[in-house]
Z-matrix of the N, CA and C atoms (Angstrom, degrees):
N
C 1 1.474
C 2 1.532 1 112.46
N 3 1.481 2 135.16 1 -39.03
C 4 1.188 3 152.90 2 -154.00
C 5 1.715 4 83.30 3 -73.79
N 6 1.640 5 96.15 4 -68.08
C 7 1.632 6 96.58 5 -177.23
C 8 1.272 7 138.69 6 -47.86
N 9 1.250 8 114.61 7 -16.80
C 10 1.696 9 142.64 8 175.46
C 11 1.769 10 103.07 9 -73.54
N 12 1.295 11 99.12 10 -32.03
C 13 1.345 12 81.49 11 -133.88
C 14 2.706 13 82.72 12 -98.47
N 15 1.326 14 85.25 13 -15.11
C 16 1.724 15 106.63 14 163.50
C 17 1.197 16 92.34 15 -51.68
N 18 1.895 17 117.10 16 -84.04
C 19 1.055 18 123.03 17 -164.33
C 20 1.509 19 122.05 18 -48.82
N 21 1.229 20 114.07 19 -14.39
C 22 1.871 21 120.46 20 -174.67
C 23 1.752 22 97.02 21 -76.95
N 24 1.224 23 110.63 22 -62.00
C 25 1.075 24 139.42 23 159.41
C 26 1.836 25 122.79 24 -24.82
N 27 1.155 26 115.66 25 -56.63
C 28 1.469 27 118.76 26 150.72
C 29 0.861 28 129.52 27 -70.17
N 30 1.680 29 128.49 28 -25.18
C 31 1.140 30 126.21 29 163.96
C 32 1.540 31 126.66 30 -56.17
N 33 1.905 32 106.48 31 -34.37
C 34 1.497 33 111.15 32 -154.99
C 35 1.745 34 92.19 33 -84.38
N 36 1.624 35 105.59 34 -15.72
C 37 1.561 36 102.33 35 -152.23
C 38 1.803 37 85.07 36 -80.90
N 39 0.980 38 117.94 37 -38.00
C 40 1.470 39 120.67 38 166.65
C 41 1.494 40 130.59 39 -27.92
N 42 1.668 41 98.87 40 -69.99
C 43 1.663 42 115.49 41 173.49
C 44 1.367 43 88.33 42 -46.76
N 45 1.571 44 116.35 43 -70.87
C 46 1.814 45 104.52 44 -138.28
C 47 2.077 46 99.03 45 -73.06
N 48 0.956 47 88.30 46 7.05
C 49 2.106 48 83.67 47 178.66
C 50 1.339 49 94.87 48 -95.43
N 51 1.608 50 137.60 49 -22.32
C 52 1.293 51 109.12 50 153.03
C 53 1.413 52 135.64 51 -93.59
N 54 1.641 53 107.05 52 -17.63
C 55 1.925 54 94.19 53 159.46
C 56 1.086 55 114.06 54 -67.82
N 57 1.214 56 139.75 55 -5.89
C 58 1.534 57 143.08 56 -173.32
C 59 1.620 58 108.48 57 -77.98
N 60 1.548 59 87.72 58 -40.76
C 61 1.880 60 91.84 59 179.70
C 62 2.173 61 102.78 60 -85.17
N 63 1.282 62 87.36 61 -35.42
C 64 1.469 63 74.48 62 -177.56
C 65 1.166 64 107.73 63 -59.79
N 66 1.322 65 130.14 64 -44.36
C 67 1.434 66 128.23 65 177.04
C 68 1.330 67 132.22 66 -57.47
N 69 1.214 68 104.97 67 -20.72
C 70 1.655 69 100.64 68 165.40
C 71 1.571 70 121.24 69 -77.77
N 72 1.270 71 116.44 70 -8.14
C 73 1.121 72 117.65 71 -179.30
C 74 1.393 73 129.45 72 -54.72
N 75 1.313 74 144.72 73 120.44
C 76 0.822 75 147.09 74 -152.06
C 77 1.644 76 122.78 75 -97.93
N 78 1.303 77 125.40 76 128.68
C 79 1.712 78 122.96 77 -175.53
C 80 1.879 79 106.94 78 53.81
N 81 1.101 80 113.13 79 59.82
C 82 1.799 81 107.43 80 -176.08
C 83 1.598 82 80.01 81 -79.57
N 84 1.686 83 93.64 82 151.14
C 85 1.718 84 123.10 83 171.21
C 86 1.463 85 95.53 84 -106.39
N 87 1.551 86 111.56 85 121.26
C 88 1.531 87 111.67 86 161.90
C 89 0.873 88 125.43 87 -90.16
N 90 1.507 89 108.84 88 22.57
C 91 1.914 90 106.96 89 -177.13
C 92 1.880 91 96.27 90 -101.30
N 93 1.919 92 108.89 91 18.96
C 94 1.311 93 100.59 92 -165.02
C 95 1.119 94 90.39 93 -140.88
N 96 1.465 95 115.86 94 117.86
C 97 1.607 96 97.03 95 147.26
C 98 1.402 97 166.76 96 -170.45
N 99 1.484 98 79.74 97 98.58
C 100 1.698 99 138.41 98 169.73
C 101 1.683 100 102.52 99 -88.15
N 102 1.366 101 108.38 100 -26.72
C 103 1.692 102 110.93 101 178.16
C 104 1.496 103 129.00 102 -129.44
N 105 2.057 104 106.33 103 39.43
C 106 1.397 105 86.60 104 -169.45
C 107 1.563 106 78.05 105 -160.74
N 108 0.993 107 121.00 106 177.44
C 109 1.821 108 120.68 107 -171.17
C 110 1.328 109 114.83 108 -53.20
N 111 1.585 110 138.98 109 -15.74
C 112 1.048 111 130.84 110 177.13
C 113 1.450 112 118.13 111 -69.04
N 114 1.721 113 122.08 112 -22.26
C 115 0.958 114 107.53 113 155.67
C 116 1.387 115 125.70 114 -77.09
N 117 1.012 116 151.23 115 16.40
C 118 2.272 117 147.76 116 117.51
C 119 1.596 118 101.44 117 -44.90
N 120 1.159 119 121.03 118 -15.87
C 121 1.537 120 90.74 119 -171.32
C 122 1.502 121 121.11 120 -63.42
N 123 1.498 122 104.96 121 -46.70
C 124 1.473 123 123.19 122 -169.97
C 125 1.971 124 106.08 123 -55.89
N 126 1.264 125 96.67 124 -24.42
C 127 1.883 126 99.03 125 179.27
C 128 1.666 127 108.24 126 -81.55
N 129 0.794 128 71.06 127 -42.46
C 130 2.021 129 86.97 128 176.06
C 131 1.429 130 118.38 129 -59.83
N 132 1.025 131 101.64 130 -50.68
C 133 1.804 132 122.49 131 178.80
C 134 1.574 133 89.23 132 -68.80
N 135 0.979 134 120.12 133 -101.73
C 136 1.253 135 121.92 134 -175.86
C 137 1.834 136 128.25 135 -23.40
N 138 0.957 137 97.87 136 -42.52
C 139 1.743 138 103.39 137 158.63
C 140 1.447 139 117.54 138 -64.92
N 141 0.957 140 96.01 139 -27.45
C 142 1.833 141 103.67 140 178.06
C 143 1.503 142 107.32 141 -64.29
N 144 1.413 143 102.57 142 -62.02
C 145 1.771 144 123.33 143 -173.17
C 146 1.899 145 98.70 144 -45.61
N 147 1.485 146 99.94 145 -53.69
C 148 1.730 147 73.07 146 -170.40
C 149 1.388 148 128.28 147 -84.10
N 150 1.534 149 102.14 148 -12.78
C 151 1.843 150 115.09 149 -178.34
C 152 1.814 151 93.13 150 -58.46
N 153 1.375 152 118.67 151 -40.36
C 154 1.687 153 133.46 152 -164.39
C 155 1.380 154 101.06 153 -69.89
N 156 1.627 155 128.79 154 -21.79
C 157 1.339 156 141.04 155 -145.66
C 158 1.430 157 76.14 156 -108.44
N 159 1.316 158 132.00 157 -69.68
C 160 1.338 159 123.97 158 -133.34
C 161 1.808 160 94.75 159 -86.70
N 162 1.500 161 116.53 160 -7.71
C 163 1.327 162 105.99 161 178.72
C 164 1.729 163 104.39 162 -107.97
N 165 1.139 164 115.27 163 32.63
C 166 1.589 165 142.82 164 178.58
C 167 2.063 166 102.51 165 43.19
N 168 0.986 167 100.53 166 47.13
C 169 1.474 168 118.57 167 -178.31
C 170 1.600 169 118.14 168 -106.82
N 171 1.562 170 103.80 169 70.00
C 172 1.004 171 122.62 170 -146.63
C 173 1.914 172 105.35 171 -74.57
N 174 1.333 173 99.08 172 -42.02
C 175 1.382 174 111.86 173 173.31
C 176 1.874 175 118.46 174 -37.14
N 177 1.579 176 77.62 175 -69.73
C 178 1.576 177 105.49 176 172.58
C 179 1.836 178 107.95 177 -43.20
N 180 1.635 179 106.43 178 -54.87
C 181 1.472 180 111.14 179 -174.03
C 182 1.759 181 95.67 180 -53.65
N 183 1.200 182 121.12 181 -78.47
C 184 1.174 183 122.11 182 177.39
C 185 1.270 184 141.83 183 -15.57
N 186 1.268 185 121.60 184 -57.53
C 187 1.601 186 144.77 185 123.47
C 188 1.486 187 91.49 186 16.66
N 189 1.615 188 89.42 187 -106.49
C 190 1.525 189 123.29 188 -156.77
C 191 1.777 190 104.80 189 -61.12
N 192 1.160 191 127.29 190 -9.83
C 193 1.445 192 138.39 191 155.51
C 194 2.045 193 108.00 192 -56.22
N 195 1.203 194 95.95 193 -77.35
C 196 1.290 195 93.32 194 -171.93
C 197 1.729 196 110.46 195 -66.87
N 198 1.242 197 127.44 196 3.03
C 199 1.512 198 129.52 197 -168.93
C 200 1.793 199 89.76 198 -82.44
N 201 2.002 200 87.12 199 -48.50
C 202 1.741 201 101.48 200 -169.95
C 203 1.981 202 108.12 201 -62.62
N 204 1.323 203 106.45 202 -17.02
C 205 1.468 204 91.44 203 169.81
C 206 0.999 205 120.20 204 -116.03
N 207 1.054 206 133.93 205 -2.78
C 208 1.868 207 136.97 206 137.10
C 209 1.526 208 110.98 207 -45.28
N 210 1.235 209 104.53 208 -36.35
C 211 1.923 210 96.73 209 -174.34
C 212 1.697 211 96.27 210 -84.36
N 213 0.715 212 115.73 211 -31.73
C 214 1.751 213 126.43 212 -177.28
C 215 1.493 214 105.66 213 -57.23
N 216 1.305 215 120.35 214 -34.91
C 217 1.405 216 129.56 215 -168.22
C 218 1.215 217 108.59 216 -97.72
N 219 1.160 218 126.59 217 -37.82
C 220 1.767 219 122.57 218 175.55
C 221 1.822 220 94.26 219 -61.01
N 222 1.527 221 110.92 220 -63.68
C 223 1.757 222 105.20 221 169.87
C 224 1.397 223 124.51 222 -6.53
N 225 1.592 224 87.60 223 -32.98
C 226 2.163 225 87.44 224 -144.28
C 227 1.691 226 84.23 225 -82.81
N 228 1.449 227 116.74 226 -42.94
C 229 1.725 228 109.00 227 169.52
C 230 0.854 229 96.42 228 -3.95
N 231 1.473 230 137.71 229 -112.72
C 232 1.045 231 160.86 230 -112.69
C 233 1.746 232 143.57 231 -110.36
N 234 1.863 233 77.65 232 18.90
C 235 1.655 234 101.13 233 168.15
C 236 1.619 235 108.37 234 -124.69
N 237 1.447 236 104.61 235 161.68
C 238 1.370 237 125.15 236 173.35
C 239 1.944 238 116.91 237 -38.02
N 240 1.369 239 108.80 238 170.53
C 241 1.271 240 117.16 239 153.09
C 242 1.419 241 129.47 240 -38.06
N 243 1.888 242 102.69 241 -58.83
C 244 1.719 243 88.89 242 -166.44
C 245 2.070 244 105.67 243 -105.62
N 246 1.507 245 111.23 244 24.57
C 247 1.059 246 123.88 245 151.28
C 248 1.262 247 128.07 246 -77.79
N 249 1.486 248 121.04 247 -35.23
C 250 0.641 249 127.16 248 139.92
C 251 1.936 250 152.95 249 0.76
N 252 1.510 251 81.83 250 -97.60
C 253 1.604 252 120.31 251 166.35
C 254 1.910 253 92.91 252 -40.37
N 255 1.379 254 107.11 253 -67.95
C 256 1.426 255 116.29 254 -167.96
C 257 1.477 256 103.96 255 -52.68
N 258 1.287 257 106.60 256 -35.65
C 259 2.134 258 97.10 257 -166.45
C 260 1.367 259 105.96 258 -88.67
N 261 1.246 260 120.41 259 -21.46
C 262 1.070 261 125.55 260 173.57
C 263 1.993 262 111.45 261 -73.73
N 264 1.173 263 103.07 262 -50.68
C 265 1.254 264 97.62 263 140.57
C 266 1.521 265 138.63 264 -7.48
N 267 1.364 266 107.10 265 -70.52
C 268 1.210 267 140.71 266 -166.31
C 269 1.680 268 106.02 267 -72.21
N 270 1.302 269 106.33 268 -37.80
C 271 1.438 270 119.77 269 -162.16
C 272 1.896 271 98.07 270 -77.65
N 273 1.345 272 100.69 271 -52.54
C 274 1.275 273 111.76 272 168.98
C 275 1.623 274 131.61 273 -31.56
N 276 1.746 275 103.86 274 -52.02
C 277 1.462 276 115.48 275 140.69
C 278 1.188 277 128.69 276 -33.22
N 279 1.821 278 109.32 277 -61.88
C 280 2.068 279 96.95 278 -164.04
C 281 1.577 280 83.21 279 -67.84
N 282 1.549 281 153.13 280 -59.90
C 283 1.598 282 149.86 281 -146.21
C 284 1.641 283 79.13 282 -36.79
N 285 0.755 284 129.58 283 -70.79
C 286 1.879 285 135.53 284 -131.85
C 287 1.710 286 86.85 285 -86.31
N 288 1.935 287 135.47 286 -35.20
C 289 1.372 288 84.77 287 152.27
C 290 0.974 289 131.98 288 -133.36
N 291 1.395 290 100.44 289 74.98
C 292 1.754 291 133.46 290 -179.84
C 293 1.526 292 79.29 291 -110.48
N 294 1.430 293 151.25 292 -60.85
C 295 1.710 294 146.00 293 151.05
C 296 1.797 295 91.99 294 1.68
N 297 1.240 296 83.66 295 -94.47
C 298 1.676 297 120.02 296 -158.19
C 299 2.166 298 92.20 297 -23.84
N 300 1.295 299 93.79 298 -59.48
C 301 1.633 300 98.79 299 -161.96
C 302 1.451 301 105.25 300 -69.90
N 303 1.124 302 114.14 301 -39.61
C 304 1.449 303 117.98 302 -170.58
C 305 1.895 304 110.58 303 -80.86
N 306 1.365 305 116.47 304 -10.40
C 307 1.448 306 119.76 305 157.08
C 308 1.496 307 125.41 306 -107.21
N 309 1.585 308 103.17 307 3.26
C 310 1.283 309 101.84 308 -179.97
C 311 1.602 310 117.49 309 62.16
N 312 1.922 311 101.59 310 63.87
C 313 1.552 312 95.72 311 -170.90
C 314 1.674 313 83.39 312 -154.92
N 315 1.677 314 112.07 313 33.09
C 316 1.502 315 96.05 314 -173.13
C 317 1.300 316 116.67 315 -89.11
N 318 1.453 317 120.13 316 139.83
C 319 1.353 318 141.85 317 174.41
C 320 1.538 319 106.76 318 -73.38
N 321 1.299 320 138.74 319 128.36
C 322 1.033 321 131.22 320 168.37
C 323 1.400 322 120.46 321 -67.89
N 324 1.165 323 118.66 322 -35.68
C 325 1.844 324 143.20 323 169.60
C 326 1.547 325 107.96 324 -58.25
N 327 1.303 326 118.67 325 -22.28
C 328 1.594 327 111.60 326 -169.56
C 329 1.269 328 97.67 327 -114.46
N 330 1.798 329 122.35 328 -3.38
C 331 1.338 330 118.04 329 170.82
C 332 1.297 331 109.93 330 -95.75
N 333 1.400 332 137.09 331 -32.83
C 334 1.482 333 146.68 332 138.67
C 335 1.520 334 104.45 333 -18.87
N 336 1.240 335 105.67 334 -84.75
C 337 2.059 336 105.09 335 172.25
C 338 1.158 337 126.68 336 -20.21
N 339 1.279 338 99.04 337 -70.58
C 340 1.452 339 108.54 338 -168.63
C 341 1.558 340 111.76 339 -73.31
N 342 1.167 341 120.89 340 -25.42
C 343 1.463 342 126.92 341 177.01
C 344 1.593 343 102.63 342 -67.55
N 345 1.349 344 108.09 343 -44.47
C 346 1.818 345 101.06 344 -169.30
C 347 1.053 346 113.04 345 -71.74
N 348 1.911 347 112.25 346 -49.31
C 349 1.316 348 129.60 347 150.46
C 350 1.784 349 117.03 348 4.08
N 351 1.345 350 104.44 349 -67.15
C 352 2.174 351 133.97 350 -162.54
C 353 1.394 352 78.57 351 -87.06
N 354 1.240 353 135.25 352 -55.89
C 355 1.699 354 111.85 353 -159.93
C 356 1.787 355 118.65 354 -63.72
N 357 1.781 356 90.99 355 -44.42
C 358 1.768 357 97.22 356 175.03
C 359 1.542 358 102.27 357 -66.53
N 360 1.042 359 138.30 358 -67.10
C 361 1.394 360 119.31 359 175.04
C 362 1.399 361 117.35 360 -14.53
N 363 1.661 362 105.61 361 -75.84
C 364 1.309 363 100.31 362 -177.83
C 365 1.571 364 131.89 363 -51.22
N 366 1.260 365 117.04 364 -32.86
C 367 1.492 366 139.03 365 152.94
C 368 1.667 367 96.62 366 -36.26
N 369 0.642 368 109.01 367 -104.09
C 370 2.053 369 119.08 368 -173.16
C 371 1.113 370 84.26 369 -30.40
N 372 1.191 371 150.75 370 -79.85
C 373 1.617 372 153.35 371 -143.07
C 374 2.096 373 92.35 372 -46.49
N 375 1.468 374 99.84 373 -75.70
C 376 1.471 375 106.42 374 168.14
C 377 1.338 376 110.38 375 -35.46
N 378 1.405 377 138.85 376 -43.16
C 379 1.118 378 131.83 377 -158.21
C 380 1.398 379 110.90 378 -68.73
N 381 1.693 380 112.31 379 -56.55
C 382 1.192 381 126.58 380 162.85
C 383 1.463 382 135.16 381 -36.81
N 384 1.330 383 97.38 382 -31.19
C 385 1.267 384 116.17 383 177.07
C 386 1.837 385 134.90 384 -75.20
N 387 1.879 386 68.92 385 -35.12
C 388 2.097 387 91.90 386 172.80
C 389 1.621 388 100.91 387 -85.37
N 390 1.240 389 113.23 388 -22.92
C 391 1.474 390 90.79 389 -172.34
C 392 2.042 391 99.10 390 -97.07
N 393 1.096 392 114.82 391 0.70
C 394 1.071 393 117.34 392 165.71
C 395 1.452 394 118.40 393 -53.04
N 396 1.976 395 106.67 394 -50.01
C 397 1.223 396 128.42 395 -179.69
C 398 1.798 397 110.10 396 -34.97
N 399 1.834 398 70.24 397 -71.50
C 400 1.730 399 106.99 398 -161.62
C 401 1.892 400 110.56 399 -46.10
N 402 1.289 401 96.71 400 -32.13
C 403 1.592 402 101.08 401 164.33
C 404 1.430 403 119.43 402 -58.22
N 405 1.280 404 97.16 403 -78.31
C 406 1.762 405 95.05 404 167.60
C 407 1.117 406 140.27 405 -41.88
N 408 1.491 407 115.42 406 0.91
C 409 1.509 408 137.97 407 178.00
C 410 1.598 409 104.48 408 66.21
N 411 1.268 410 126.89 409 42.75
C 412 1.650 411 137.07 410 124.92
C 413 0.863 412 141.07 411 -80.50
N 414 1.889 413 120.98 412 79.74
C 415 1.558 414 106.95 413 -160.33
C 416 1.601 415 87.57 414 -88.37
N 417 1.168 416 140.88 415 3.77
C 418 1.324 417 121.48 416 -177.55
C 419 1.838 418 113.42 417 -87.04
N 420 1.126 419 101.16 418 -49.73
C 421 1.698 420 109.12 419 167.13
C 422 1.827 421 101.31 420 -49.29
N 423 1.627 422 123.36 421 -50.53
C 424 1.217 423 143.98 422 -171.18
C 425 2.068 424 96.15 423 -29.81
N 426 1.398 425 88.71 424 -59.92
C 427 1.568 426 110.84 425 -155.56
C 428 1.420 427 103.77 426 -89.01
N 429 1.547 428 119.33 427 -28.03
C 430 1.385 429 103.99 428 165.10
C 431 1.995 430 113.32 429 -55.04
N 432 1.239 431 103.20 430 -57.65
C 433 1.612 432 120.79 431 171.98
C 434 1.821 433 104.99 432 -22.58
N 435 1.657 434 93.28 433 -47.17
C 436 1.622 435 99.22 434 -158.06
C 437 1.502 436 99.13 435 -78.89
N 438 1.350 437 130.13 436 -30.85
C 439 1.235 438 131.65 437 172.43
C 440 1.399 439 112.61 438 -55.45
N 441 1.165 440 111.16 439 -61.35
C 442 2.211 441 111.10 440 167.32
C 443 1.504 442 102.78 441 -28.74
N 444 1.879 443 105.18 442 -61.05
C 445 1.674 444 92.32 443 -175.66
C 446 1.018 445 120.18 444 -83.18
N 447 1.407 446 134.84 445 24.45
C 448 1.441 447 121.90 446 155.92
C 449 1.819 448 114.16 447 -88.35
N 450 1.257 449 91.71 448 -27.32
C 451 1.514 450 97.11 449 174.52
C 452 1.299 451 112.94 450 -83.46
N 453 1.194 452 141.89 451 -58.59
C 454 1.578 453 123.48 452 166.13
C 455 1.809 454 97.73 453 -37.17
N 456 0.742 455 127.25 454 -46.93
C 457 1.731 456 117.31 455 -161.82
C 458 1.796 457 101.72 456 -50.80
N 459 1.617 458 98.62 457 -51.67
C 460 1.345 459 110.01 458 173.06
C 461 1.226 460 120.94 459 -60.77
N 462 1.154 461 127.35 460 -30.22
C 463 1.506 462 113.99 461 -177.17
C 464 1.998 463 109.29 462 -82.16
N 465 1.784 464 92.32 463 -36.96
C 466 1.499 465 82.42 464 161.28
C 467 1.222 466 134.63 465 -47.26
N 468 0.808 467 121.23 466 -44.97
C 469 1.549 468 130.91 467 173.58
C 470 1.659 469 121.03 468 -47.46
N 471 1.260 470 109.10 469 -14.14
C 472 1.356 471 98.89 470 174.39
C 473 1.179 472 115.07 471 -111.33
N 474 1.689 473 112.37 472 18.02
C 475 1.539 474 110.96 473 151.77
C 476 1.335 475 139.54 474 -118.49
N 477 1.850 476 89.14 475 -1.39
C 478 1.644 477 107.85 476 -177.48
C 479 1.576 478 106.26 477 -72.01
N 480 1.484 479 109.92 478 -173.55
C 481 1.221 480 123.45 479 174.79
C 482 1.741 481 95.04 480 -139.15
N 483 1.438 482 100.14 481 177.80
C 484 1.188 483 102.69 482 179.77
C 485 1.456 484 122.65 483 -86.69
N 486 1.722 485 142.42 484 148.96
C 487 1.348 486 102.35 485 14.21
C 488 1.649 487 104.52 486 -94.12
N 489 1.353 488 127.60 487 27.07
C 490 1.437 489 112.41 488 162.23
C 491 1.371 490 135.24 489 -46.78
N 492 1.706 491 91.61 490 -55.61
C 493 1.401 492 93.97 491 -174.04
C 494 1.903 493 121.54 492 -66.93
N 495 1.280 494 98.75 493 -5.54
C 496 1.756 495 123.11 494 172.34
C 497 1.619 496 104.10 495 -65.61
N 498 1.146 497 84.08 496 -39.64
C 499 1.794 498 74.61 497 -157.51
C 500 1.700 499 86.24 498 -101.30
N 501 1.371 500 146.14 499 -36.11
C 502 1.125 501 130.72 500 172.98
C 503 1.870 502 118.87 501 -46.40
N 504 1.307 503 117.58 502 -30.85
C 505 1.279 504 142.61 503 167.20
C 506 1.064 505 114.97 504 -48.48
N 507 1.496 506 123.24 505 -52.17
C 508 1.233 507 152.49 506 -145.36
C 509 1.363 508 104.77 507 -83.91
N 510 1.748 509 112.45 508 -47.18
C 511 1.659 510 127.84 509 -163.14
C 512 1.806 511 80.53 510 -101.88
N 513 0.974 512 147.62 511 -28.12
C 514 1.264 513 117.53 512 175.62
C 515 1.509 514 133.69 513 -90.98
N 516 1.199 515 117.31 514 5.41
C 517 1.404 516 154.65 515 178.87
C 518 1.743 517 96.27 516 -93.25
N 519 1.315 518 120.47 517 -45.25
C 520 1.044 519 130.89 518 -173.99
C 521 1.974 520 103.97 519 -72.75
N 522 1.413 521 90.09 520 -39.45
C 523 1.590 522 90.10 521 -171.68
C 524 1.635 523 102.19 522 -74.12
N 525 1.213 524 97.38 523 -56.27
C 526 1.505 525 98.33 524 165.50
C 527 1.448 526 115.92 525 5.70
N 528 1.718 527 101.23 526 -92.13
C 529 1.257 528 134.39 527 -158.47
C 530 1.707 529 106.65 528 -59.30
N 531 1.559 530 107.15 529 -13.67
C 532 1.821 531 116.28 530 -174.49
C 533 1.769 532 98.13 531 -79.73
N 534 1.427 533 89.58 532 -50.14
C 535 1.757 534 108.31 533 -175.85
C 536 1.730 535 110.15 534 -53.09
N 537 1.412 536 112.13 535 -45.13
C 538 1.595 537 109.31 536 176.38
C 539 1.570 538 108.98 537 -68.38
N 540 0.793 539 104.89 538 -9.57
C 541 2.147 540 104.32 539 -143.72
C 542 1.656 541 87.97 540 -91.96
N 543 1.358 542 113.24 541 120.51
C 544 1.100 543 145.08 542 173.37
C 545 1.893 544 129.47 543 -65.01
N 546 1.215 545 136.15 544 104.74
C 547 1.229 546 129.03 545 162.10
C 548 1.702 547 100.25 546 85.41
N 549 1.657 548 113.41 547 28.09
C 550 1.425 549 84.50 548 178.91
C 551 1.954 550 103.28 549 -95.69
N 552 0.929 551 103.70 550 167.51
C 553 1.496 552 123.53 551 158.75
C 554 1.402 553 107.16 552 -37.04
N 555 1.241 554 121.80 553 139.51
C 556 2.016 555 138.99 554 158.09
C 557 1.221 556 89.47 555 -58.81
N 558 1.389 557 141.29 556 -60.69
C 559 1.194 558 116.53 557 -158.48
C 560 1.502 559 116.12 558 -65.76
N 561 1.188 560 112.84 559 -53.63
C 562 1.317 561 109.85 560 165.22
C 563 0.972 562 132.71 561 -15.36
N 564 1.704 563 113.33 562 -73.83
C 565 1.445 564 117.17 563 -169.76
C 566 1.150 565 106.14 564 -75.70
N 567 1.370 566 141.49 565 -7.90
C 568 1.676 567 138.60 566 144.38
C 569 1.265 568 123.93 567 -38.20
N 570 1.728 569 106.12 568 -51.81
C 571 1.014 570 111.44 569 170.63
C 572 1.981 571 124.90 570 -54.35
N 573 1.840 572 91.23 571 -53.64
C 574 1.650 573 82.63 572 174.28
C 575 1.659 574 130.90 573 -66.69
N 576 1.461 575 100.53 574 -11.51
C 577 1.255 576 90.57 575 -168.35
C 578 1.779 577 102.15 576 -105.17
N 579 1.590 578 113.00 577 6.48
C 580 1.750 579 104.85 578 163.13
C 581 1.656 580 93.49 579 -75.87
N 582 1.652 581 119.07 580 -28.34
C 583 1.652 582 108.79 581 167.10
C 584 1.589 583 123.78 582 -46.81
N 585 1.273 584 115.26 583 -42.42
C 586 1.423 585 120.63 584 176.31
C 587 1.364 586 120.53 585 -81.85
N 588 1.220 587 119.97 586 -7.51
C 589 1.213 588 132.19 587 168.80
C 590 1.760 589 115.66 588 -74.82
N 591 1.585 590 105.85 589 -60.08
C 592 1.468 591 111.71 590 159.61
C 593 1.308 592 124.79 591 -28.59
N 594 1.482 593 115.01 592 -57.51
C 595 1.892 594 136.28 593 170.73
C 596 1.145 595 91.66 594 -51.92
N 597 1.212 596 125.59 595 -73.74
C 598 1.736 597 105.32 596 -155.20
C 599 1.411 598 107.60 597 -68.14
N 600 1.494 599 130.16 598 -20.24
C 601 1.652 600 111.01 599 -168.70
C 602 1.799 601 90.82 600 -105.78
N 603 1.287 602 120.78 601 41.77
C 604 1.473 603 130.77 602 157.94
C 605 1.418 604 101.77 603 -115.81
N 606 1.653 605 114.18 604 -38.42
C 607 1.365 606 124.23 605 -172.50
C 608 1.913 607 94.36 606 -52.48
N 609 1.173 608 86.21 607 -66.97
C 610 1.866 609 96.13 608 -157.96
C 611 1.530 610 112.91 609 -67.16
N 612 1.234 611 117.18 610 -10.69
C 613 1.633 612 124.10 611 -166.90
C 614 2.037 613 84.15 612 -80.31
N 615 1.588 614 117.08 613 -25.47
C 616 1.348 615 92.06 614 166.27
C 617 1.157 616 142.24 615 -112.56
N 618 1.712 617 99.63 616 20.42
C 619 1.319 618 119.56 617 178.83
C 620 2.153 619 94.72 618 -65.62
């Protein structure tokens, strides 16, 4: 019981560490969204699905599965071509274990996957998106974008293993340091963040 009640407990400290980040976000556009709270849904949803999984609450898992790919799909609005391809990708994953839950054949390892799988997508998706900004000479829209992908980075992380979760660490520490950094140039941060772009499509080429 003690242990149940940890795990409830890590779970909640979880949710609220990402409305906390979503909430700091600064000037969100709701005509976007890639830039406004709908991108938290897909972390949220998805945290839901496996807490529902591991208490064999399959209904419930299910639910919060298809919520997580409805929020995934309004996302896709509002990214590029080969963001796209990738989230869709991604989507393809939860179907197979939306299978798994709904026959009662789920792998815990292929729900880990596929979950980190949908988060780095969404990460790159954001990425694309901030450096979309940063072109147009919006580093402020730029860095809202980059904040989404620090949080997908984070939520990945609590399904990777190593050395993913190393190097997922690695590029968000990195984003971090773009997000504090003061007075630089659009071009610049274009520049660093086609760098973070590279990382993640090295990240996922070994998913």
């Amino acid at each position: 019981m003690p242990s149940k009640i940890f795990q409830y407990l890590g779970m909640l400290v979880f949710l609220l560490s990402i409305l906390v980040v979503a909430g700091l976000f600064t000037e969100p556009n709701p005509d976007h969204p890639s830039l406004n709270e709908t991108s938290a849904e897909p972390d949220l949803y998805l945290s839901n699905v496996r807490h529902y999984a591991k208490e064999d609450l399959a209904e419930r898992s299910l639910y919060h599965l298809n919520k997580a790919i409805e929020s995934i799909r309004k996302i896709e609005t509002d990214i590029d071509i080969n963001s796209q391809q990738k989230v869709d990708e991604a989507i393809v994953h939860l179907e197979m274990i939306y299978d798994e839950i709904a026959t009662d054949s789920l792998v815990s390892s292929d729900l880990n996957k596929a979950f980190e799988f949908v988060l780095n997508a969404l990460t790159l998706a954001e990425l694309r998106v901030s450096e979309r900004y940063a072109e147009s000479n919006n580093p402020d829209q730029a860095k809202v974008a980059l904040k989404y992908a620090q949080m997908h980075l984070k939520s990945a992380s609590q399904y990777s293993e190593l050395p993913n979760m190393n190097l997922e660490r690695h590029i968000y520490y990195e984003i971090d340091s773009l997000i504090l950094s003061e007075a630089m140039a659009p071009v610049l941060i274009a520049e660093k963040i086609d760098h973070f772009i590279s990382e993640m499509d090295t990240l996922m080429q070994q998913d």
